[in-house]
TILUMPA-250184 format. One record per atom (N, C-alpha, C, O, CB): y, x, z; residue in three letters. Coordinates in steps of 0.1 Angstrom, whole numbers, plus 5000, padded with zeros to 4 digits. Each point is the difference from the previous one (the first is absolute). Glycine has a CB too. Example, Ala and Ser with C-alpha at 12.3 -4.5 7.8 and 13.67 -1.06 7.14 Angstrom:
% TILUMPA-250184
494351325078ALA;501249915000ALA;501250095000ALA;500050105007ALA;498849715005ALA;502350154981SER;501150095000SER;501149925008SER;501150055001SER;498350074977SER;
***
This chain:
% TILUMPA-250184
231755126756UNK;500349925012UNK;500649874996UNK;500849994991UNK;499750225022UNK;499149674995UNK;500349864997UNK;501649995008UNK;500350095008UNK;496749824991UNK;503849984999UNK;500849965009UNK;499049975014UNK;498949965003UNK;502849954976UNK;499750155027UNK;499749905017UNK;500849895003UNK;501250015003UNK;498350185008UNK;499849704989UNK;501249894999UNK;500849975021UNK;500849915003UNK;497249934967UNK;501550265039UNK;500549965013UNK;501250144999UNK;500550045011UNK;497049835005UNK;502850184976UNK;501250145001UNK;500749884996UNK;499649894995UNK;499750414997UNK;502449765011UNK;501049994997UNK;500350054988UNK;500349914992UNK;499950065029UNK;499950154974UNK;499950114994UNK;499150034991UNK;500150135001UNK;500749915014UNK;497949934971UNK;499150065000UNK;500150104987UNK;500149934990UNK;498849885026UNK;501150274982UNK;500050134986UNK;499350034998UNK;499450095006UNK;501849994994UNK;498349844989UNK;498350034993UNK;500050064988UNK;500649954990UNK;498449865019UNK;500350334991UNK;499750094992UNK;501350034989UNK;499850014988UNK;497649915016UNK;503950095002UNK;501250004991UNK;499550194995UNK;499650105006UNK;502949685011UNK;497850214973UNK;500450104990UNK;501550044991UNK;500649924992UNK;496950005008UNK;502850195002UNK;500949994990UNK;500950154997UNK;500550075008UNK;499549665000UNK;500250294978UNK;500050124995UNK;501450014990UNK;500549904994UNK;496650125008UNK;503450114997UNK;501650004993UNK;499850084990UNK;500150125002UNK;501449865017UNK;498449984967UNK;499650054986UNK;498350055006UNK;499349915004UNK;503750194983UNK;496650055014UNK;499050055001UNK;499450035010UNK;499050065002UNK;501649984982UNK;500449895028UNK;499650115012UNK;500049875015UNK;500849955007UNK;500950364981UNK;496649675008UNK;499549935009UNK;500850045019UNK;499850115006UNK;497749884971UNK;503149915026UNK;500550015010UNK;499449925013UNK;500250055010UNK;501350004974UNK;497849845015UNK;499149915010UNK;498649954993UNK;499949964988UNK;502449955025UNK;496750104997UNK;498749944995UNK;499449955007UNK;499650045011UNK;500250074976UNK;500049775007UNK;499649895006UNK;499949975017UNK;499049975006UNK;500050044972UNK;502350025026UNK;500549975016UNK;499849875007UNK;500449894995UNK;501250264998UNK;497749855018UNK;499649895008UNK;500450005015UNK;499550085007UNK;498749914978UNK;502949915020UNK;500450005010UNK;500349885006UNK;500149914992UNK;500450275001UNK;499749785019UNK;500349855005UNK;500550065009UNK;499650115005UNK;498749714989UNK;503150095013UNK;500649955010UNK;499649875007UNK;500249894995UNK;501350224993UNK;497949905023UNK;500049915005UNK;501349875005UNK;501050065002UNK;497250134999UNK;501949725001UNK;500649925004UNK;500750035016UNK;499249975008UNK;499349904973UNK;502350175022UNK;500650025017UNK;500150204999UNK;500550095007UNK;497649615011UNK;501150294969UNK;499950225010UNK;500950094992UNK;500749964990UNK;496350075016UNK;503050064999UNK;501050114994UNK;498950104994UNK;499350065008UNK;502849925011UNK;497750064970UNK;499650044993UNK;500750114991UNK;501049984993UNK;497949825013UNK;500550344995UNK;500550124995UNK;499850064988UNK;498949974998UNK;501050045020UNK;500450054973UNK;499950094989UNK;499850114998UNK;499149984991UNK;501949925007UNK;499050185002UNK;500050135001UNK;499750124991UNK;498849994997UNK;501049895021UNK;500850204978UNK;499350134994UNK;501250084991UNK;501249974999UNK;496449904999UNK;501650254996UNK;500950134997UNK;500949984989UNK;499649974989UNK;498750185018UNK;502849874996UNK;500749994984UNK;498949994990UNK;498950044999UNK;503150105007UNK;499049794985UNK;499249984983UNK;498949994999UNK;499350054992UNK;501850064999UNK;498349765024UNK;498949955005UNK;500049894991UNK;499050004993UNK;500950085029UNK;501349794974UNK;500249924995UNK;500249915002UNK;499749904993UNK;499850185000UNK;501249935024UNK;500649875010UNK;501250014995UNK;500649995011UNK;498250015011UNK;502250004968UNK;500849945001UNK;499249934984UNK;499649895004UNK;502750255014UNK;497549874974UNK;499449944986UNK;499449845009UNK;500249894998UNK;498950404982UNK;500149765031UNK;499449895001UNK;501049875012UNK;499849885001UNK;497650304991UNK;503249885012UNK;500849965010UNK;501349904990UNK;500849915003UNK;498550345017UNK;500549814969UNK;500849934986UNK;499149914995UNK;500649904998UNK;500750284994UNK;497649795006UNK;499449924998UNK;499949835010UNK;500249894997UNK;498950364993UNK;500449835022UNK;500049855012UNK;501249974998UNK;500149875000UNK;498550185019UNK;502850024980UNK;501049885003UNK;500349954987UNK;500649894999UNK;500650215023UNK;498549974967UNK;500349914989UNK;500950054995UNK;500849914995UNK;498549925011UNK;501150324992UNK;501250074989UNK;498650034990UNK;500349954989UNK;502350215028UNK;496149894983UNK;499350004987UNK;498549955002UNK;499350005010UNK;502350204982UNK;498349774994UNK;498549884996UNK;499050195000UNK;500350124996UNK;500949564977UNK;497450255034UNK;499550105000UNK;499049994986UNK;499749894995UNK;500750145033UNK;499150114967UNK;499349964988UNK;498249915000UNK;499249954993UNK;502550284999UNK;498549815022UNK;498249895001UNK;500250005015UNK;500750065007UNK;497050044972UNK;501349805023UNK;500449925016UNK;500549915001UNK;500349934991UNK;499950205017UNK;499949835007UNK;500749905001UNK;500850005019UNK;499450045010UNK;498749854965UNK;502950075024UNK;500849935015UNK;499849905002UNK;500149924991UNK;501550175009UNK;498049885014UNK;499949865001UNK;500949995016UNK;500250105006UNK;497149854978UNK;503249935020UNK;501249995010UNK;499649885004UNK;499749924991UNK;502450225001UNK;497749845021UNK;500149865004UNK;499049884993UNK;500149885000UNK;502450205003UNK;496650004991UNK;498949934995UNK;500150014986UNK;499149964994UNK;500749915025UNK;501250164977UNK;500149984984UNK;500250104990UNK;500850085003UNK;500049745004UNK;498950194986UNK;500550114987UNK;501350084999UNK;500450024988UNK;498549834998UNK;501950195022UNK;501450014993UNK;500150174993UNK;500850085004UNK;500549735017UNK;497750224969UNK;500050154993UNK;500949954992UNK;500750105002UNK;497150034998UNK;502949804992UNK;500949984987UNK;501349925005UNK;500949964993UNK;496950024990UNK;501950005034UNK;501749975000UNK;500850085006UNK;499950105007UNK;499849694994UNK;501550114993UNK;501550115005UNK;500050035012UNK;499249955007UNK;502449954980UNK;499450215018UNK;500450035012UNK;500749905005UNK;499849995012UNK;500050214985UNK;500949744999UNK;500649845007UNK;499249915000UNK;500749915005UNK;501150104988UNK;496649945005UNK;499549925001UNK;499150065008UNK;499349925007UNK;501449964975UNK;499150215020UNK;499550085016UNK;500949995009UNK;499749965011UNK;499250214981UNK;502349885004UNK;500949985016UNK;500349855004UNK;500549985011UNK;500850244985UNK;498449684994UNK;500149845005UNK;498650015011UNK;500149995012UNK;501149854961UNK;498050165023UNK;498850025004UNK;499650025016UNK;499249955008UNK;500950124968UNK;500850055023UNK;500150085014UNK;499950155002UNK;500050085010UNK;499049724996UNK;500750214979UNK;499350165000UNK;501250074999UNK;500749954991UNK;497050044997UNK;502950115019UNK;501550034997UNK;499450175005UNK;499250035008UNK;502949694999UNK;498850384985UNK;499950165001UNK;501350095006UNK;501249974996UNK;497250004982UNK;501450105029UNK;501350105000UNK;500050144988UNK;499349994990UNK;500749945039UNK;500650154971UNK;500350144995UNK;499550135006UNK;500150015013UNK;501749884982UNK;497850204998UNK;500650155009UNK;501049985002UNK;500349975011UNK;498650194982UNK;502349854997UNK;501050015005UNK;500749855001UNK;499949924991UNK;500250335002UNK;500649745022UNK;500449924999UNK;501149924988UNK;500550064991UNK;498650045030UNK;501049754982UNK;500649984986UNK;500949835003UNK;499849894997UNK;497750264986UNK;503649935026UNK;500849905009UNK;501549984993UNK;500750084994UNK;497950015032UNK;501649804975UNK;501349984987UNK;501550085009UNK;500949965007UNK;498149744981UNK;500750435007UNK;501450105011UNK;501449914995UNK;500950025007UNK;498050304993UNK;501449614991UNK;501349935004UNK;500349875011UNK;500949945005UNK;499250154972UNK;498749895023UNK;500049855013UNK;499750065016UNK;499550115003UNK;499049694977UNK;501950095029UNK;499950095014UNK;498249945002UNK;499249944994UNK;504250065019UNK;496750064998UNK;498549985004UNK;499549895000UNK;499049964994UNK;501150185015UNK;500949795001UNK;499449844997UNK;500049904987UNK;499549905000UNK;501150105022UNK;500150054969UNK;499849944983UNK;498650074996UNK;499149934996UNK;503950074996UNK;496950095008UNK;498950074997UNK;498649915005UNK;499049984993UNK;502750275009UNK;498449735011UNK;498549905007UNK;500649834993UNK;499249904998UNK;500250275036UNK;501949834964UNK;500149834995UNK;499350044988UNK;499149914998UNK;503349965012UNK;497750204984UNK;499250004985UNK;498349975002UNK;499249974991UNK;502750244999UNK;497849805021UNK;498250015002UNK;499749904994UNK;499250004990UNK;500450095031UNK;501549774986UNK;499549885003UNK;500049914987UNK;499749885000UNK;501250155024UNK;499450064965UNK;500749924991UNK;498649884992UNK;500349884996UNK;502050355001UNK;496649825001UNK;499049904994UNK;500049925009UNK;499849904993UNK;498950224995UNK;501449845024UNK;499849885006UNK;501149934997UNK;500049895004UNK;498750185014UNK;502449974974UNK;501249904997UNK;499849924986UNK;499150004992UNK;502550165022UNK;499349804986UNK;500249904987UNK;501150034993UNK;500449924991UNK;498649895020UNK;501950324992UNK;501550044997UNK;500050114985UNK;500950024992UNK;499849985039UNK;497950044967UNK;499850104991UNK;500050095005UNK;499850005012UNK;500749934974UNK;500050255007UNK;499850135005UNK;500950015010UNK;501049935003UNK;498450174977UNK;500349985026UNK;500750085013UNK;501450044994UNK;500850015010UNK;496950105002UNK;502749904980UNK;501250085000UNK;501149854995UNK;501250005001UNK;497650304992UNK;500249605003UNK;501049914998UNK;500549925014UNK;501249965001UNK;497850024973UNK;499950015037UNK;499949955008UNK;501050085009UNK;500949945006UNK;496949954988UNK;502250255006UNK;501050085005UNK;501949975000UNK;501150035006UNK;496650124987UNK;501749784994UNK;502049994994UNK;500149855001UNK;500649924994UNK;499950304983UNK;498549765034UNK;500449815002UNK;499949914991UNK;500949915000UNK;500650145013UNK;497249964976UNK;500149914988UNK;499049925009UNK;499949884998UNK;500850254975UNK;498549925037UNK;498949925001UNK;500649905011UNK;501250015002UNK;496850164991UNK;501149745014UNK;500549865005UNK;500250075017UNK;499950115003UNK;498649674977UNK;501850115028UNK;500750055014UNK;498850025006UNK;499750115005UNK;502549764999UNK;497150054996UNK;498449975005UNK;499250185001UNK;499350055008UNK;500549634976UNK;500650355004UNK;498750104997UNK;500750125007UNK;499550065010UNK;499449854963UNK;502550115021UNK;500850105016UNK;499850015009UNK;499950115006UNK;501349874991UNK;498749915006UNK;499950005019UNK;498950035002UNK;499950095009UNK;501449724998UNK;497550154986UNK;498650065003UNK;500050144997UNK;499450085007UNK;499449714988UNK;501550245000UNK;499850134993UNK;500550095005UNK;499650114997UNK;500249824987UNK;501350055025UNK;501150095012UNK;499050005015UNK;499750105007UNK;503249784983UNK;496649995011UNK;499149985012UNK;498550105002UNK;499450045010UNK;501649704987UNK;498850274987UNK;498750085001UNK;500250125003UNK;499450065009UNK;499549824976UNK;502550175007UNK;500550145000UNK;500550065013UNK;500250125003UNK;500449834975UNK;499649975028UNK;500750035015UNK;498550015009UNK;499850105008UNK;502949734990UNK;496550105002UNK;499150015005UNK;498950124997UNK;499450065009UNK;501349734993UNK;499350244986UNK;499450134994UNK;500750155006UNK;499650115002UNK;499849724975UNK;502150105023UNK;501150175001UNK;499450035016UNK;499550115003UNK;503649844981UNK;496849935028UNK;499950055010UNK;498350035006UNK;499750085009UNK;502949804993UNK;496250044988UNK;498850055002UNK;500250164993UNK;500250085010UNK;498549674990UNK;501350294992UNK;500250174999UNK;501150104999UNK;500350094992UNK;498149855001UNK;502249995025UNK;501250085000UNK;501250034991UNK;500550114999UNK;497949945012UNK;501849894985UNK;501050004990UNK;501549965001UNK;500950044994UNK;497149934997UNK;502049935021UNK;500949964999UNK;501750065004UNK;501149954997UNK;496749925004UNK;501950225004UNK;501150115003UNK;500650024987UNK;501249994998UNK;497550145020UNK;500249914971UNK;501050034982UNK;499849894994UNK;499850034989UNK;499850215005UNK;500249595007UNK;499849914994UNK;501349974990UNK;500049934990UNK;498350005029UNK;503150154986UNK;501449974991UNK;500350134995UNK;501250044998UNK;499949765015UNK;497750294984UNK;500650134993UNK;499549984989UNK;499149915001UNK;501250255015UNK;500049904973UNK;499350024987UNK;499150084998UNK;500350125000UNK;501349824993UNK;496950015005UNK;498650044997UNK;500350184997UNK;499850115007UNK;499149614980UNK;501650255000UNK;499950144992UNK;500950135010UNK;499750124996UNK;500349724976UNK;500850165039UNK;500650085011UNK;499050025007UNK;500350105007UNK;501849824994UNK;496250045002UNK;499650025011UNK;498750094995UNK;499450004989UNK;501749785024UNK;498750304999UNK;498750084999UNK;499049954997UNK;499749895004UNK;500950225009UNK;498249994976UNK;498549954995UNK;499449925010UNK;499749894997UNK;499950314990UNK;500149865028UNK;499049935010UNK;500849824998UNK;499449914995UNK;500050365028UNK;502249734982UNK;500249875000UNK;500149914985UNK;500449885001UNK;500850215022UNK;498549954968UNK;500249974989UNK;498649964996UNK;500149924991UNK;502050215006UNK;496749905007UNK;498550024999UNK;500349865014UNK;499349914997UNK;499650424993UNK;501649655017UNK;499849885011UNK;500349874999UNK;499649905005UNK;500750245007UNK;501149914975UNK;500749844992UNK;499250014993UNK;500149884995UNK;502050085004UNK;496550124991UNK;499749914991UNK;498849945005UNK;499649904994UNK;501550214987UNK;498349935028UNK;499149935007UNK;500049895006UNK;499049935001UNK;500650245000UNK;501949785007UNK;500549924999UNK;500449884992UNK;500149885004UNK;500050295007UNK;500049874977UNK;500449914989UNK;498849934997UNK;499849894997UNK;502050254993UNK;497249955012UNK;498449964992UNK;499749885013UNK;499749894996UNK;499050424990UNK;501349715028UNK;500049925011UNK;500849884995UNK;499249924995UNK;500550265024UNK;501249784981UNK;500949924998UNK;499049924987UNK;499549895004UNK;503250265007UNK;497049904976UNK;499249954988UNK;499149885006UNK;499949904994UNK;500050354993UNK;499449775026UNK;498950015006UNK;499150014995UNK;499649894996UNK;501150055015UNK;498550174986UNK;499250054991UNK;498549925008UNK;500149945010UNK;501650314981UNK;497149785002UNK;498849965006UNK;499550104998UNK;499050005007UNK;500849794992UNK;500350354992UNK;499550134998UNK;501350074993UNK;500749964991UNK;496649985007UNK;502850205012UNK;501050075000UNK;499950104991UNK;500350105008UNK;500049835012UNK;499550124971UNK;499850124991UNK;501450135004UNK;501250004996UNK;497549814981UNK;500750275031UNK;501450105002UNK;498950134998UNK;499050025006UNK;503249845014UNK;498950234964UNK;499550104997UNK;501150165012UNK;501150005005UNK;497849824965UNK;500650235030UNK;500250145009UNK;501049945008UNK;501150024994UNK;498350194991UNK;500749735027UNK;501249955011UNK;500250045008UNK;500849965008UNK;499249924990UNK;499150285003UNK;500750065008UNK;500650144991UNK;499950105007UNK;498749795016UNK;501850144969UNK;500350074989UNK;501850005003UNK;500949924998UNK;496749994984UNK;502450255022UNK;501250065006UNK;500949925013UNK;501149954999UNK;498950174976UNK;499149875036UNK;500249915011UNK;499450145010UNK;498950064998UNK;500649634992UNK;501550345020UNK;499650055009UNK;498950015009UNK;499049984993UNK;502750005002UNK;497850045018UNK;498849985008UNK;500549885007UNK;499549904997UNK;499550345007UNK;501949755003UNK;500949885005UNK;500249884994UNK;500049905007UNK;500950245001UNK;499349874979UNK;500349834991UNK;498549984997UNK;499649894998UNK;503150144986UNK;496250095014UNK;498949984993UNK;499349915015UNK;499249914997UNK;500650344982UNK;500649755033UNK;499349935010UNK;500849855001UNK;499549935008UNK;499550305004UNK;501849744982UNK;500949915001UNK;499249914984UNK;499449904998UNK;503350265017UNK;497649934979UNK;498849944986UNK;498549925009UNK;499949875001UNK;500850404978UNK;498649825026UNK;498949925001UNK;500349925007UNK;499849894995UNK;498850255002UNK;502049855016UNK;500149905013UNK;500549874987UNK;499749885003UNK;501350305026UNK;499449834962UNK;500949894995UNK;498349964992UNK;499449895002UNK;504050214995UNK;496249994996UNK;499049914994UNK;498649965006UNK;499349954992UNK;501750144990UNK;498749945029UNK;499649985010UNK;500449824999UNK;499349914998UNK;500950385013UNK;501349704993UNK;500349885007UNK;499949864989UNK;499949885002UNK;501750275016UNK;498449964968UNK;499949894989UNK;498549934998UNK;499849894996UNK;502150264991UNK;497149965018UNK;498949964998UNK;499649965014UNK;498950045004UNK;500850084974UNK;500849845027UNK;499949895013UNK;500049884998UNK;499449915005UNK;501550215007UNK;500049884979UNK;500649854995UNK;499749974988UNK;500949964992UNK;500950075019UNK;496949994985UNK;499149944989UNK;500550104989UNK;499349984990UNK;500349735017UNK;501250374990UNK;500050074989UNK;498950094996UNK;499750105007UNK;502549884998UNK;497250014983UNK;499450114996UNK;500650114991UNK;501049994993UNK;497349845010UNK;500950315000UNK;500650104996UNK;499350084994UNK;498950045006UNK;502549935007UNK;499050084974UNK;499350114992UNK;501250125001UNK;501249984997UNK;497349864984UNK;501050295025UNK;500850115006UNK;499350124987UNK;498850035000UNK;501749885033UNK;500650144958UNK;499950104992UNK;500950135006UNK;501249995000UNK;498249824980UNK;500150315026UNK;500950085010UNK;498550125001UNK;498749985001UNK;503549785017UNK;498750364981UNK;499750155004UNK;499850025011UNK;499350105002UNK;501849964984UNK;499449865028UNK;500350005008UNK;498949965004UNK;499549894996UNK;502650115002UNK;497150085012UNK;498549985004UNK;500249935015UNK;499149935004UNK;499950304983UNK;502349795019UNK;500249955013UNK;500149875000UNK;499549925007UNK;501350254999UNK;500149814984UNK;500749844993UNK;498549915001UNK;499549915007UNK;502950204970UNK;497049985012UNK;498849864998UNK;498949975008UNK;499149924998UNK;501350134981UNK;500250055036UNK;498749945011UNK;500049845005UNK;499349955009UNK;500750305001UNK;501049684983UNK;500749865000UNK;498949994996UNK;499150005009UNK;503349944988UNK;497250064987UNK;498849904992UNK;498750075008UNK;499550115001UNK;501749834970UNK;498449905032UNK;498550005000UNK;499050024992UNK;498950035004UNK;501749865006UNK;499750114980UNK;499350044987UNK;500450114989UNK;501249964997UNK;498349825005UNK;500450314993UNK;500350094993UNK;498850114990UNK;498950075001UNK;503049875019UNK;499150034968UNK;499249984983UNK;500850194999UNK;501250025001UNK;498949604984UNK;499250455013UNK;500550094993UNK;499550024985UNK;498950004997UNK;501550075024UNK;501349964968UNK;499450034986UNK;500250164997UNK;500950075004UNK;499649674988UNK;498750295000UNK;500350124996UNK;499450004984UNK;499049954996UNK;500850165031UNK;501149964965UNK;499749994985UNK;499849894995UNK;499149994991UNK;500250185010UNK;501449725003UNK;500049854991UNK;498849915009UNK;500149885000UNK;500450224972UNK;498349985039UNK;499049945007UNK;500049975015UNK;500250105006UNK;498850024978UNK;500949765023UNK;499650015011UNK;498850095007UNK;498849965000UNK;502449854995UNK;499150285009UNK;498750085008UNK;499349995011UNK;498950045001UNK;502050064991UNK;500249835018UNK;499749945009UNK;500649875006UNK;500849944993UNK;498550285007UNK;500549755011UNK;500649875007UNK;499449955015UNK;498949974998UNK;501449954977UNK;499950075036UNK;500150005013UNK;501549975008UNK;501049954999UNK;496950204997UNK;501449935013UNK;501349985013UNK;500650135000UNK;499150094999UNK;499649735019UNK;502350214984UNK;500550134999UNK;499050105009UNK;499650114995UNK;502949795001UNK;497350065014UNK;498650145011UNK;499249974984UNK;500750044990UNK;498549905049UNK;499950014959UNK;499450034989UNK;500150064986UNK;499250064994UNK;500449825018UNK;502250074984UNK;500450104987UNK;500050155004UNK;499750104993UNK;502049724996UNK;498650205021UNK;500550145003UNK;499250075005UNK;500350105007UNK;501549854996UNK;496449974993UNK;498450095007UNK;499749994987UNK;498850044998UNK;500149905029UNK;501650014962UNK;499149954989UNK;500850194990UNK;501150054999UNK;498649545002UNK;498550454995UNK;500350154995UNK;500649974988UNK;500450104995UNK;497850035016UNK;501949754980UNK;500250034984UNK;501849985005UNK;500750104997UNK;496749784983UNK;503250015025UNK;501250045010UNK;500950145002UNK;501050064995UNK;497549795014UNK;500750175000UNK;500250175006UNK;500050084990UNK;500450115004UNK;498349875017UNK;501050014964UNK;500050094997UNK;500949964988UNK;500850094997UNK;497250005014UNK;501949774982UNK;501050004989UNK;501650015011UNK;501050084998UNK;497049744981UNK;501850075031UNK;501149975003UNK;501050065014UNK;501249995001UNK;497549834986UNK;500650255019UNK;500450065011UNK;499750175001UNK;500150065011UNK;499649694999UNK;499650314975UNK;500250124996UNK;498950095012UNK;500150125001UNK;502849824989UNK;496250005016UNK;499350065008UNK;498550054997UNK;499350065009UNK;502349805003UNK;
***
């Protein structure tokens, strides 16, 4: 498979294996530009190996990432998140000693000129970049509800709301593709509809999204959806179509 130079997103033929034990082969996938786009498949399928790859924690052994038109398989995860390409966690990964709204001031911090977030926290950075960086955060606490715990400390608050600050944080980045692995991962039925309505509203607002999640309900968001199974995409459609497609049904939904 060639690049597609109109994706946002494009993962051509990535491969990649840990000592002996071939884990992905030659995987081909694209994100479109504006859509929400899904993942999907059975444990020790090899969505998280490859979900490590696009954001740039590991170099794959053959293939290639391309982002925004360009090559980025050999850069850092900070030269992706300048970029725009920015990821969440399964588990969330929110600084529990800062209150909520320090936690979303940290989003903002590449658009500044102050250095890391934590210096900018202890006021080394300039007045200018504060004030913006409080403005974004206030605006982010009350787009996903937040603002009720915006002066409690992160690490006091329940998984669902803790899974909403870091989604938040990533908003505030302003990302141009959202990489969020399992987000709805130990979130009730209630926060899990609060989850989508929210990314829903992100991808209203030009965000694109790659959704890695178990959650079959979750990913009726993406328009598009790649399932892997044993290192392979098997299939790819619209969810009515993953869930008529028999190699599916049988690796992945046990039917």
């Amino acid at each position: 498979m060639t690049a597609n130079p109109a994706a946002l997103l494009d993962v051509v033929n990535v491969s990649h294996n840990f000592g002996g034990l071939q884990v992905l082969h030659s995987v081909n996938f694209a994100v479109a530009d504006g859509s929400i786009t899904g993942l999907i498949g059975p444990n020790g399928a090899g969505k998280s190996t490859l979900f490590n790859i696009v954001s740039g924690f590991l170099v794959p052994r053959g293939g290639a990432v391309r982002y925004a038109g360009r090559d980025v398989t050999r850069e850092s995860v900070p030269a992706r998140s300048r970029a725009g390409l920015v990821r969440t966690f399964q588990t969330p990964r929110v600084f529990g000693n800062l209150t909520v709204l320090e936690n979303l001031m940290t989003g903002f911090y590449r658009h500044t000129n102050s250095g890391l977030p934590g210096d900018m926290l202890r006021l080394r950075g300039s007045r200018a970049d504060l004030e913006r960086m409080n403005v974004e955060a206030e605006a982010a606490a009350e787009r996903f509800g937040l603002q009720g715990a915006r002066l409690r400390l992160a690490g006091k608050l329940p998984a669902g709301m803790q899974r909403l600050i870091e989604l938040a944080r990533a908003y505030v980045s302003r990302p141009q593709l959202l990489l969020l692995d399992e987000p709805s991962s130990g979130l009730n039925s209630s926060e899990i509809e609060q989850l989508r309505a929210a990314l829903l509203r992100l991808n209203a607002e030009g965000i694109s999204i790659l959704l890695v999640s178990h959650d079959m309900e979750l990913v009726t968001v993406a328009s598009r959806v790649h399932v892997l199974c044993f290192g392979a995409i098997i299939a790819s459609g619209t969810m009515q179509e993953i869930k008529q497609d028999e190699r599916v049904r049988q690796a992945y939904l046990g039917v």
